[in-house]
C-alpha positions in Angstrom: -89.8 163.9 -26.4 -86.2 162.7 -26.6 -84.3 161.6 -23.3 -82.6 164.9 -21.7 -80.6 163.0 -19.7 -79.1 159.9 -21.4 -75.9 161.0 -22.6 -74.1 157.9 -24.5 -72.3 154.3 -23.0 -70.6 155.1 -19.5 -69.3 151.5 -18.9 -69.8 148.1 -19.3 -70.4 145.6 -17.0 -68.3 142.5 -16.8 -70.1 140.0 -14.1 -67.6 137.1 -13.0 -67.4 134.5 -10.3 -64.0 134.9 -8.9 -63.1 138.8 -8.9 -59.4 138.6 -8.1 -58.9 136.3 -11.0 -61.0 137.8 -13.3 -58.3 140.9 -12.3 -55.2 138.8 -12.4 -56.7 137.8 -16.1 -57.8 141.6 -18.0 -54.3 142.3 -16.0 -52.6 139.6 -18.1 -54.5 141.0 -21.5 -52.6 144.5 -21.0 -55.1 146.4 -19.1 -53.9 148.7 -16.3 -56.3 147.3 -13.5 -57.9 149.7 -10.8 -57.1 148.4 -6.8 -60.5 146.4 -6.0 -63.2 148.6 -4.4 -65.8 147.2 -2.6 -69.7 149.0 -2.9 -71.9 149.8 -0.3 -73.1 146.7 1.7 -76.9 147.3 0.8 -75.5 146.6 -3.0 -73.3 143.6 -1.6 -70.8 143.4 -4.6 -67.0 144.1 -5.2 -65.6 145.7 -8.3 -62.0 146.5 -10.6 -62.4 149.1 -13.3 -60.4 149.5 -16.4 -60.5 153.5 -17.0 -60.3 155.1 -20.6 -60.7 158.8 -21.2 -64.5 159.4 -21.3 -65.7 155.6 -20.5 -64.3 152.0 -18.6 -65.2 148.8 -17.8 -66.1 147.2 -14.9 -65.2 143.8 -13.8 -68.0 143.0 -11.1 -68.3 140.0 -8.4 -71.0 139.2 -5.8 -69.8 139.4 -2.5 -73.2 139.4 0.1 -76.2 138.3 -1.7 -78.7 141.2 -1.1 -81.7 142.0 -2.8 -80.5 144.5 -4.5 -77.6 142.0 -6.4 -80.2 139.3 -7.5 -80.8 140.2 -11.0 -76.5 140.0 -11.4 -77.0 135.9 -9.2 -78.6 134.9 -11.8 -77.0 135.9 -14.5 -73.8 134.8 -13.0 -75.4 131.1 -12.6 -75.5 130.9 -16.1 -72.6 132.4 -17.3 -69.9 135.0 -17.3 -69.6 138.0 -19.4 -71.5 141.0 -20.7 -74.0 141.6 -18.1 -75.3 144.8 -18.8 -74.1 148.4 -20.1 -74.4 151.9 -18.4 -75.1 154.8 -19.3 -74.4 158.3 -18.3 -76.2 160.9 -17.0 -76.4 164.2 -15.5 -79.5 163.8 -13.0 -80.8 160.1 -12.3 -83.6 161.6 -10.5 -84.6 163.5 -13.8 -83.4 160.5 -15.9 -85.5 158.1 -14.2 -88.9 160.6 -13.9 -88.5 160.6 -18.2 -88.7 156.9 -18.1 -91.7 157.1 -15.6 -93.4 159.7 -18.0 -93.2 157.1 -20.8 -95.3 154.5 -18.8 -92.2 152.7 -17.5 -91.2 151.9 -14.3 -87.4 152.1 -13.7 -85.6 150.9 -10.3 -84.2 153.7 -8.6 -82.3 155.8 -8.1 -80.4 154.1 -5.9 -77.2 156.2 -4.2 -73.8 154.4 -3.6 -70.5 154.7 -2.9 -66.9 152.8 -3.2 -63.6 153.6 -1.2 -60.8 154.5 -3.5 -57.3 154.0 -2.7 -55.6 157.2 -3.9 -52.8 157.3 -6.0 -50.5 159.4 -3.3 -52.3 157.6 -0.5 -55.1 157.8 2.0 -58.4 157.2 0.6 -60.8 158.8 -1.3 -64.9 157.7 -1.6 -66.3 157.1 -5.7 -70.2 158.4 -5.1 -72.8 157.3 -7.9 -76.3 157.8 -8.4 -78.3 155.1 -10.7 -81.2 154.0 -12.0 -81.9 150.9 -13.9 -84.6 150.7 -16.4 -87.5 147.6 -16.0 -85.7 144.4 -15.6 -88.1 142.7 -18.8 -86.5 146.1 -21.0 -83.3 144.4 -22.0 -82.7 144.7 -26.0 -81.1 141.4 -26.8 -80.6 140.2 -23.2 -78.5 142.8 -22.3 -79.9 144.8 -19.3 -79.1 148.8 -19.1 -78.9 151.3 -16.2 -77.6 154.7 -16.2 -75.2 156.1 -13.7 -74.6 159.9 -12.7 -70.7 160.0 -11.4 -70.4 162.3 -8.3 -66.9 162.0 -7.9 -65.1 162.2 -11.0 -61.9 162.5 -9.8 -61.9 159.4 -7.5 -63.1 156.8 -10.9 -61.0 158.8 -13.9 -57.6 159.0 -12.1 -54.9 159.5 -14.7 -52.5 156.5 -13.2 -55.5 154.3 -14.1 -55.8 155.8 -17.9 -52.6 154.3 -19.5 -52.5 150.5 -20.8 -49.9 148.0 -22.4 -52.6 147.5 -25.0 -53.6 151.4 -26.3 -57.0 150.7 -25.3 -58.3 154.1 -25.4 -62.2 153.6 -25.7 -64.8 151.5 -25.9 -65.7 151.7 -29.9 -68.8 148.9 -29.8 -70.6 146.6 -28.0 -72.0 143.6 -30.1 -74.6 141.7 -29.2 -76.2 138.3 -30.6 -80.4 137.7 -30.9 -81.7 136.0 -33.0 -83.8 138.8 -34.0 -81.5 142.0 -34.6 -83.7 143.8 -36.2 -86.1 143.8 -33.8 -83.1 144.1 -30.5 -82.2 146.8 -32.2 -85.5 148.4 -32.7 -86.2 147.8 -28.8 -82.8 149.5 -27.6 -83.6 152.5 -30.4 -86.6 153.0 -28.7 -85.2 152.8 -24.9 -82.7 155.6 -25.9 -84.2 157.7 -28.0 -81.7 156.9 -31.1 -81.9 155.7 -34.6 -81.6 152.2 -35.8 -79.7 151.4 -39.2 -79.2 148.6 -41.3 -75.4 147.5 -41.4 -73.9 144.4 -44.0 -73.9 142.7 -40.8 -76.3 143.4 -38.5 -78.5 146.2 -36.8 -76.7 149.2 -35.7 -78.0 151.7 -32.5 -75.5 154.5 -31.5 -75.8 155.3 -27.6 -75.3 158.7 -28.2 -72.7 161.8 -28.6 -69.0 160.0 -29.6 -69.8 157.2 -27.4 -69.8 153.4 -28.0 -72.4 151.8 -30.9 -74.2 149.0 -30.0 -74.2 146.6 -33.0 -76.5 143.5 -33.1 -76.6 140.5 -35.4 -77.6 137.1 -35.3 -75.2 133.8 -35.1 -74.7 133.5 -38.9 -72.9 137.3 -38.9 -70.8 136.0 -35.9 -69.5 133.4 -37.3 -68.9 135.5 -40.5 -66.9 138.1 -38.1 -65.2 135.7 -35.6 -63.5 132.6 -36.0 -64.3 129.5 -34.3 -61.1 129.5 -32.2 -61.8 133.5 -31.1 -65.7 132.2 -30.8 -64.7 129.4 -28.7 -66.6 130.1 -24.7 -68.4 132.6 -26.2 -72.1 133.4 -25.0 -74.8 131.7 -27.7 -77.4 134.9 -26.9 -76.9 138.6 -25.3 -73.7 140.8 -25.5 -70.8 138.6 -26.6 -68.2 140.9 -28.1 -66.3 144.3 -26.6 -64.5 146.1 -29.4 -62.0 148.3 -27.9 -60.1 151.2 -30.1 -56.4 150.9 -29.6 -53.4 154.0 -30.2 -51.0 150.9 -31.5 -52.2 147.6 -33.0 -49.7 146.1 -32.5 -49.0 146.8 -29.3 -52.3 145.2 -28.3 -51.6 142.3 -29.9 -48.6 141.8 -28.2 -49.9 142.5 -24.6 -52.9 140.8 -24.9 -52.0 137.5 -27.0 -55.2 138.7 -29.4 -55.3 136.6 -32.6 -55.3 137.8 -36.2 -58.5 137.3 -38.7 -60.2 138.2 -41.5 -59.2 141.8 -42.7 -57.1 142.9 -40.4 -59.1 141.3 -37.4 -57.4 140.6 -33.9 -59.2 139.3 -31.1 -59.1 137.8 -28.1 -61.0 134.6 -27.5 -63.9 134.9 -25.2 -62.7 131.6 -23.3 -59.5 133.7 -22.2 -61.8 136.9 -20.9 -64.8 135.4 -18.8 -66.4 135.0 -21.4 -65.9 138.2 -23.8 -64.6 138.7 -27.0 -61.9 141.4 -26.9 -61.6 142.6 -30.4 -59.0 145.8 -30.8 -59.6 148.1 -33.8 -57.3 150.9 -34.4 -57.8 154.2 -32.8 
């Protein structure tokens, strides 16, 4: 029976060391930057969005090592970059009793909140239900969660939705394995959607409009990214955010991205913790 209550990419989770420079640096690449909001102390982290219409990223830091922000230590230790992508939904309790019916065992949900500094002041409280799915269910080394959004109005402020880039959405999320088929097999099957074949890798939609996930292996990103746009990139797991953009140029301009290939322009991964930036148009 498919998922009821997955509804497509939410955000994507960008895990860093130092969170006001990691700001200070998305800043500097055109994105309008959300104040800092810090989560609820049982979660122990700190976060800065980036807000499109319908989905954002998340630039996240450990603040208080808790249980809770373990999984996100370690990845940290390694590296910066792509932790993990969300998901929305409409009911994380029902979201996570479909993933129990299917003989899996997901962590949560877990309720949270933020504070929000308000655009004509005072202070407003983002509210969130997730749930993660099993730590070992991670297509490519990519972990995903879904998250139910209480309080719209406090994340999708329109002062937040505007950037020197265009950036308008998040258009795909690629991700190197050495076995894309079978990544993209295992993410088809956590979702509920259809795996293709693709010139250069393995493609899994994450559902309605919403962001692709696209996974190849390190020939194909090579093929797609030059070395200098490849150099500090991840060698395994989500390496590369491709963002739709209203004016090309204009994201090349604010963000310093550099031409490739057909039409290509990207932003190495060593000058955003790690990620590839890539802007197509929108």
């Amino acid at each position: 029976m498919p998922l009821k209550h997955i509804l497509g990419a939410d955000h994507v989770v960008i895990t860093v060391r130092d969170l006001d420079a990691a700001a200070r640096t998305w800043a500097a690449l055109g994105f309008t930057v959300s104040p800092r909001g810090t989560h609820s102390p049982h979660l122990g982290t700190g976060n800065y969005t980036m807000m499109f219409a319908d989905d954002y990223l998340e630039l996240l830091g450990v603040l208080v090592e808790t249980d809770q922000n373990k999984p996100t230590r370690d990845f940290v230790a390694r590296r910066e970059g792509i932790e993990r992508t969300a998901f929305t939904t409409d009911d994380a309790a029902g979201g996570a009793a479909e993933l129990k019916a299917r003989g899996l065992e997901p962590l949560g949900p877990v309720h949270f909140g933020r504070p929000v500094d308000l655009p004509g002041g005072g202070t407003g409280e983002a509210k969130f239900n997730v749930f993660r799915w099993p730590l070992d269910q991670n297509p490519g080394g990519m972990r995903i969660f879904a998250c139910q959004h209480l309080t719209r109005e406090t994340v999708w402020i329109p002062e937040l939705l505007n950037h020197a880039n265009g950036a308008t959405r998040i258009a795909r999320i690629e991700v190197l394995t050495a076995d894309p088929r079978a990544a993209a097999e295992k993410m088809a099957g956590l979702i509920d959607e259809p795996a293709s074949q693709t010139p250069d890798g393995w493609r899994v939609p994450s559902g309605g409009k919403r962001a692709d996930f696209l996974f190849y292996d390190a020939a194909a990103f090579s093929r797609l990214y030059p070395d200098a746009v490849r150099a500090g990139a991840t060698t395994e797991g989500a390496a590369v955010l491709v963002l739709a953009t209203s004016d090309l140029a204009a994201a090349g301009k604010a963000s310093g991205a550099i031409a490739h290939g057909d039409g290509g322009l990207s932003v190495p991964a060593a000058r955003a913790n790690g990620v590839i930036v890539s802007f197509v148009p929108h």
